[in-house]
DSSP file (Angstrom, degrees, kcal/mol; ACC not computed):
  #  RESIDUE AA STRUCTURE BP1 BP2  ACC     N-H-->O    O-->H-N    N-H-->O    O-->H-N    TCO  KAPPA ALPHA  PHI   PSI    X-CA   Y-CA   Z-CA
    1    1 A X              0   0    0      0, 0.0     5,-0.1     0, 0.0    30,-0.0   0.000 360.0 360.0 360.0 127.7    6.4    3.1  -16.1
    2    2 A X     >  -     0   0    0      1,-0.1     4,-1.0     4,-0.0     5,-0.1  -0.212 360.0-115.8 -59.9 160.3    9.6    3.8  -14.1
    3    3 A X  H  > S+     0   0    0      1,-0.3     4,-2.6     2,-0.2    -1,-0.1   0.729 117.9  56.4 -84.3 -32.2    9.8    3.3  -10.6
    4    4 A X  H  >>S+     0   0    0      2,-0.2     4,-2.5    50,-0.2     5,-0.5   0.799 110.0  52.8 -71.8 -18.6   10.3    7.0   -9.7
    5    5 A X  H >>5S+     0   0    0      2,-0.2     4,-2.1     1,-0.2     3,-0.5   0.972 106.5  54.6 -48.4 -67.4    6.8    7.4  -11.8
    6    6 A X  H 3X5S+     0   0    0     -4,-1.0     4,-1.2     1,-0.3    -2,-0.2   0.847 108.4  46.3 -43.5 -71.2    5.5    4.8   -9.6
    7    7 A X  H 3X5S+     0   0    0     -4,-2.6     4,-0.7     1,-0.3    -1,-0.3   0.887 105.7  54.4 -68.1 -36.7    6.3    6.6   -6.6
    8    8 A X  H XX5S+     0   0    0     -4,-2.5     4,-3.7    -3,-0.5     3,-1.5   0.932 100.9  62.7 -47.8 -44.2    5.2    9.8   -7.4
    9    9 A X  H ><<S+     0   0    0     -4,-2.1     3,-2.0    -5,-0.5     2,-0.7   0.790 101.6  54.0 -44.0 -94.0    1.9    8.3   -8.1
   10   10 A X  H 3< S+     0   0    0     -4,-1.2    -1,-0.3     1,-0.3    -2,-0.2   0.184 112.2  45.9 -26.5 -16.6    1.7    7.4   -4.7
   11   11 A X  H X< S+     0   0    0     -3,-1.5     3,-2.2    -4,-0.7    -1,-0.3   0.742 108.5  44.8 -32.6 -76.5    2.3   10.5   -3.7
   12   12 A X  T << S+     0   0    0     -4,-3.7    -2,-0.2    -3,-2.0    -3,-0.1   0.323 113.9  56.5 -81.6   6.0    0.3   12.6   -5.5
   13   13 A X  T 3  S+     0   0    0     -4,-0.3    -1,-0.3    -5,-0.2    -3,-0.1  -0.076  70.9 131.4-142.2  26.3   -2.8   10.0   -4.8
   14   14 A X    <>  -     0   0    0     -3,-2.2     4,-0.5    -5,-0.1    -3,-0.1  -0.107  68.2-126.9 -44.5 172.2   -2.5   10.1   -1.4
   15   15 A X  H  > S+     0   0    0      2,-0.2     4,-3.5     3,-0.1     5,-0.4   0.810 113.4  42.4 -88.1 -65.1   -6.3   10.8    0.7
   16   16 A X  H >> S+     0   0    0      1,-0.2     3,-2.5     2,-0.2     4,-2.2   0.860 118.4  49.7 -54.6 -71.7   -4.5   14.3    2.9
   17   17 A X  H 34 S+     0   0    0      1,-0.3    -1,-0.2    -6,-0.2     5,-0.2   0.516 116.5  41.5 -60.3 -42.2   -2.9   15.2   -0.5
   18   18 A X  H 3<>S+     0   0    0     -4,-0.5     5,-1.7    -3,-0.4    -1,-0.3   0.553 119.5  33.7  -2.1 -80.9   -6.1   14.9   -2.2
   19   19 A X  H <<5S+     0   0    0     -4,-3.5    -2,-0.2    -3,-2.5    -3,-0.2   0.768 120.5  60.3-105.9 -52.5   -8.9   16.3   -0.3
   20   20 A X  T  <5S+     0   0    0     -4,-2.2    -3,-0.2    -5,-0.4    -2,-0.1   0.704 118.5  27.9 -21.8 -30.0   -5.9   19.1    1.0
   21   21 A X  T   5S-     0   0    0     -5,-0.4    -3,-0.2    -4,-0.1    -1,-0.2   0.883 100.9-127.0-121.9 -44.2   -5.3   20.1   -2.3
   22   22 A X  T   5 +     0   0    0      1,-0.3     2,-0.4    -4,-0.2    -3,-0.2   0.807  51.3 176.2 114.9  75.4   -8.8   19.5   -4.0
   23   23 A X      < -     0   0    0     -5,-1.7    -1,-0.3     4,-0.0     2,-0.2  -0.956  14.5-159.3-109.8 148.7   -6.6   17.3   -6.9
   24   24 A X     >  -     0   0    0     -2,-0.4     4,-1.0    -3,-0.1    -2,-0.0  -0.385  25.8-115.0 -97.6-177.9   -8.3   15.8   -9.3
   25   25 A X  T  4 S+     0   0    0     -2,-0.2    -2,-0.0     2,-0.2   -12,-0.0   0.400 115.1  62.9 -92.3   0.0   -7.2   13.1  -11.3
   26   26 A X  T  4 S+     0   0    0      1,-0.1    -1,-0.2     0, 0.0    -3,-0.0   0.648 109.0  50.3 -87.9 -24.1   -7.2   14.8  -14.3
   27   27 A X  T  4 S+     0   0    0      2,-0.0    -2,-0.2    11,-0.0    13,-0.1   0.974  85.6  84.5 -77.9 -29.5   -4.5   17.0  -12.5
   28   28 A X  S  < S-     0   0    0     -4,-1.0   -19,-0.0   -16,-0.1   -15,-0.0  -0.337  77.1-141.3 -84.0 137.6   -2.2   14.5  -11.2
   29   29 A X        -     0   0    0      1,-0.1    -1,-0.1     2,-0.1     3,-0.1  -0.122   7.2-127.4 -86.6-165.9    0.2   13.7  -14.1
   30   30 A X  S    S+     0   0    0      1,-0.1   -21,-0.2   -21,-0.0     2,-0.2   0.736  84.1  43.4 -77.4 -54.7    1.8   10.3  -15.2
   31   31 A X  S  > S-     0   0    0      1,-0.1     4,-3.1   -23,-0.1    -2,-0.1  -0.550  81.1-120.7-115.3 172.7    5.5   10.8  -15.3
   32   32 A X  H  > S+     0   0    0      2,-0.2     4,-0.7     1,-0.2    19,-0.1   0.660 110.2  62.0 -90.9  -8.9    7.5   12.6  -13.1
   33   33 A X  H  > S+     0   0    0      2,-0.2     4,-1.2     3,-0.1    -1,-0.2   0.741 109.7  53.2 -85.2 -28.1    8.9   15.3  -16.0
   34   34 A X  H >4 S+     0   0    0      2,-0.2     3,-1.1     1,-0.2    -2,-0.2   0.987 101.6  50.4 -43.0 -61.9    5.1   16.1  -16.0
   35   35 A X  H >< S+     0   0    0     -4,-3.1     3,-1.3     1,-0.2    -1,-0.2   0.700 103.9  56.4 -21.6 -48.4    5.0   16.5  -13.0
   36   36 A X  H 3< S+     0   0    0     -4,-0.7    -1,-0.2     1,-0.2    -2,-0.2   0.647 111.6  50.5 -84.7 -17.3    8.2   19.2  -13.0
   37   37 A X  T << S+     0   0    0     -4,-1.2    -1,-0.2    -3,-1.1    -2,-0.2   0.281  85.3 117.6 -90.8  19.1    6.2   21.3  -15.6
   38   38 A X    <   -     0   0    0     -3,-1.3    -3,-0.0     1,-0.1   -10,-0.0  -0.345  59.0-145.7 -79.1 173.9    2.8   21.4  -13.5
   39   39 A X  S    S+     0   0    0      1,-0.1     2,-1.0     5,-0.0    -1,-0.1   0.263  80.3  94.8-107.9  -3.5    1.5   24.8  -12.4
   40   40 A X  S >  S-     0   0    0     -5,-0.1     2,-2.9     1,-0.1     3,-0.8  -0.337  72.6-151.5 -75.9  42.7    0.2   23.2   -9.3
   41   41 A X  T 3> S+     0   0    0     -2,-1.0     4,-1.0     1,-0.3    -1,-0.1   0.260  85.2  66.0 -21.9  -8.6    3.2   24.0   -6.9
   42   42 A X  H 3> S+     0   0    0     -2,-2.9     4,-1.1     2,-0.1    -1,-0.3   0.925 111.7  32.8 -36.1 -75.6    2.4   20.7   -4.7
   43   43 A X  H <> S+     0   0    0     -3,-0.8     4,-2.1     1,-0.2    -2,-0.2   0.729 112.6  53.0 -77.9  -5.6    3.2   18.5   -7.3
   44   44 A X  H  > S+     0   0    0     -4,-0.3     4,-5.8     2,-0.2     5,-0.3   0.961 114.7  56.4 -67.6 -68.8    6.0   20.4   -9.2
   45   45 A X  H  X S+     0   0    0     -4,-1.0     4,-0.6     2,-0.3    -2,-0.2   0.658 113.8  38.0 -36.6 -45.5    7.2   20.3   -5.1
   46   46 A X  H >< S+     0   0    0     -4,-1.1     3,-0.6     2,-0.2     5,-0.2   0.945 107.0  56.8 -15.5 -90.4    7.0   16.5   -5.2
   47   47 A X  H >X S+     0   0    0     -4,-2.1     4,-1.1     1,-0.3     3,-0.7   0.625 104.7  62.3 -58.5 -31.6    8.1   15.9   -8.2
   48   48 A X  H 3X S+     0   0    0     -4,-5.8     4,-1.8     1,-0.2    -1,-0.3   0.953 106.9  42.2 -18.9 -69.4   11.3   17.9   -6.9
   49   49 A X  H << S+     0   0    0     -4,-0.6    -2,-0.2    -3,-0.6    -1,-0.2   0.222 112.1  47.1 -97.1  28.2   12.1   15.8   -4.5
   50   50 A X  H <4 S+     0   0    0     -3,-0.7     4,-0.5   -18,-0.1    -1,-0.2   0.447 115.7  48.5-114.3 -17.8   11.6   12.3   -6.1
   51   51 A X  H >< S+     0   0    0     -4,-1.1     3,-4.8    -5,-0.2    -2,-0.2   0.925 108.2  58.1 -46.3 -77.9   13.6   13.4   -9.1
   52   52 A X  T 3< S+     0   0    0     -4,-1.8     7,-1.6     1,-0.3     3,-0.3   0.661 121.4  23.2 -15.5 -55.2   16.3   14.8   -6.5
   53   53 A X  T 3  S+     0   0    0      5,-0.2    -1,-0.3     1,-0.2    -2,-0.2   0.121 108.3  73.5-124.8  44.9   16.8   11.2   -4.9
   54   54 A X  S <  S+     0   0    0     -3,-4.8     2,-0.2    -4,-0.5    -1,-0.2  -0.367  82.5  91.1-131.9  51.5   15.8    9.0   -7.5
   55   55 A X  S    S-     0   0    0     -3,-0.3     4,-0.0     4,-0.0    -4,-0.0  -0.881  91.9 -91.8-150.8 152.6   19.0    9.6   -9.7
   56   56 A X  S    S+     0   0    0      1,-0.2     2,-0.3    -2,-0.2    -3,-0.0   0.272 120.1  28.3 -46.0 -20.7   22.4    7.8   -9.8
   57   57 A X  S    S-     0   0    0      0, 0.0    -1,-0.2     0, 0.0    -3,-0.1  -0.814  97.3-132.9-150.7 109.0   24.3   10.0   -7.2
   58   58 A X        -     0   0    0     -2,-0.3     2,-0.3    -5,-0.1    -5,-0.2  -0.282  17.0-118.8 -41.3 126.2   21.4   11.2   -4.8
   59   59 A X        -     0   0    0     -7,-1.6     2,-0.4     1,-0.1    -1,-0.1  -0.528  40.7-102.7 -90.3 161.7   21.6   15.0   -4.1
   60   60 A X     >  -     0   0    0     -2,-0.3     4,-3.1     1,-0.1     5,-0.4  -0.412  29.2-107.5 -77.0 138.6   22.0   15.5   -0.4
   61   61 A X  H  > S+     0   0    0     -2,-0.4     4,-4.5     1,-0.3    -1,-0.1   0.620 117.0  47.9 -16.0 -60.3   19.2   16.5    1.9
   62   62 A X  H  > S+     0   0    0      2,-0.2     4,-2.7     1,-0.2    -1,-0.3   0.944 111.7  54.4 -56.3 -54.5   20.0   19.8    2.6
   63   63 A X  H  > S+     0   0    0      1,-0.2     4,-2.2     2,-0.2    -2,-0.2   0.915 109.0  51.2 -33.3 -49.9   20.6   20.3   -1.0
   64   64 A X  H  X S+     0   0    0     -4,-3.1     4,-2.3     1,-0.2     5,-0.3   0.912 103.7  49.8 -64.8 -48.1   17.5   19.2   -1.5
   65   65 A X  H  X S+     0   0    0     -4,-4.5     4,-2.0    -5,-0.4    -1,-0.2   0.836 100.6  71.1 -73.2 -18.9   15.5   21.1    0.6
   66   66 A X  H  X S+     0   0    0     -4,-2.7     4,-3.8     1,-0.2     5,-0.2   0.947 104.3  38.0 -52.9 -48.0   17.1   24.1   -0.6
   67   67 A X  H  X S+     0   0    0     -4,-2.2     4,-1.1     2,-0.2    -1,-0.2   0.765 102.2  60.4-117.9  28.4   15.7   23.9   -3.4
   68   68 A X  H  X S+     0   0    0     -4,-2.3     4,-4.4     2,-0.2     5,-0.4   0.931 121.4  42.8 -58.1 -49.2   12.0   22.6   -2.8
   69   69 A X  H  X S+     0   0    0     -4,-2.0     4,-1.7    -5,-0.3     5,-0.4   0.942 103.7  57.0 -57.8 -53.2   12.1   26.2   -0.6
   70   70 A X  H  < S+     0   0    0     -4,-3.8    -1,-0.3     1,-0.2     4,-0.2   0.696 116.5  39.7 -75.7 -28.9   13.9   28.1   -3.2
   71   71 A X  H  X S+     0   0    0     -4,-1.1     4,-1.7    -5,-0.2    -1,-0.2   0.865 116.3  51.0 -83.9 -40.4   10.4   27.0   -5.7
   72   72 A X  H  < S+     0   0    0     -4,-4.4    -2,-0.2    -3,-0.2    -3,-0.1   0.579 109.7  44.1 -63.4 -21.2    8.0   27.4   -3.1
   73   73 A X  T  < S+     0   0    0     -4,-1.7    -1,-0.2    -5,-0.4    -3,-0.2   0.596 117.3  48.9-100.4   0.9    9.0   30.6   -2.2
   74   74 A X  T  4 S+     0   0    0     -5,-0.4    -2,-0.2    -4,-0.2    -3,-0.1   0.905 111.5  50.4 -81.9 -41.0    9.3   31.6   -6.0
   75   75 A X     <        0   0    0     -4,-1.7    -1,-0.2     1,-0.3    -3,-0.1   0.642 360.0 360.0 -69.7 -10.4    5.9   30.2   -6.8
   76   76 A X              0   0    0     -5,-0.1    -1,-0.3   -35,-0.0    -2,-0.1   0.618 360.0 360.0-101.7 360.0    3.9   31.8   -4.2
């Protein structure tokens, strides 16, 4: 398992994350390109941002938060 895997897991198997979201463990994926095709807009939201800076030239914050907003406001 890759390390960004690893860290989504830890994420996405947080307690708030969890009982907040009512996830099950059948929802929460393995890999983190699972993740980027869930329908669950938490983890898709995640899995945004550990792709984003868990790649060989890091996109920059702002960048980054543009577009966790720019998915979150398409997805609601």
């Amino acid at each position: 398992m890759a390390r960004k895997d690893d860290i989504l897991k830890s994420f996405l198997n947080h307690e708030l994350l969890t009982s907040k979201y009512e996830l099950k463990d059948s929802d929460i994926p393995v890999t983190v390109r699972e993740a980027l095709n869930s329908q669950i807009p938490i983890i898709k939201a995640i899995a945004l941002i550990v792709e984003g800076l868990d790649v060989t030239t890091p996109v920059t914050d702002t960048v980054l938060r543009q577009q966790v907003t720019q998915y979150l406001n398409e997805a609601i």
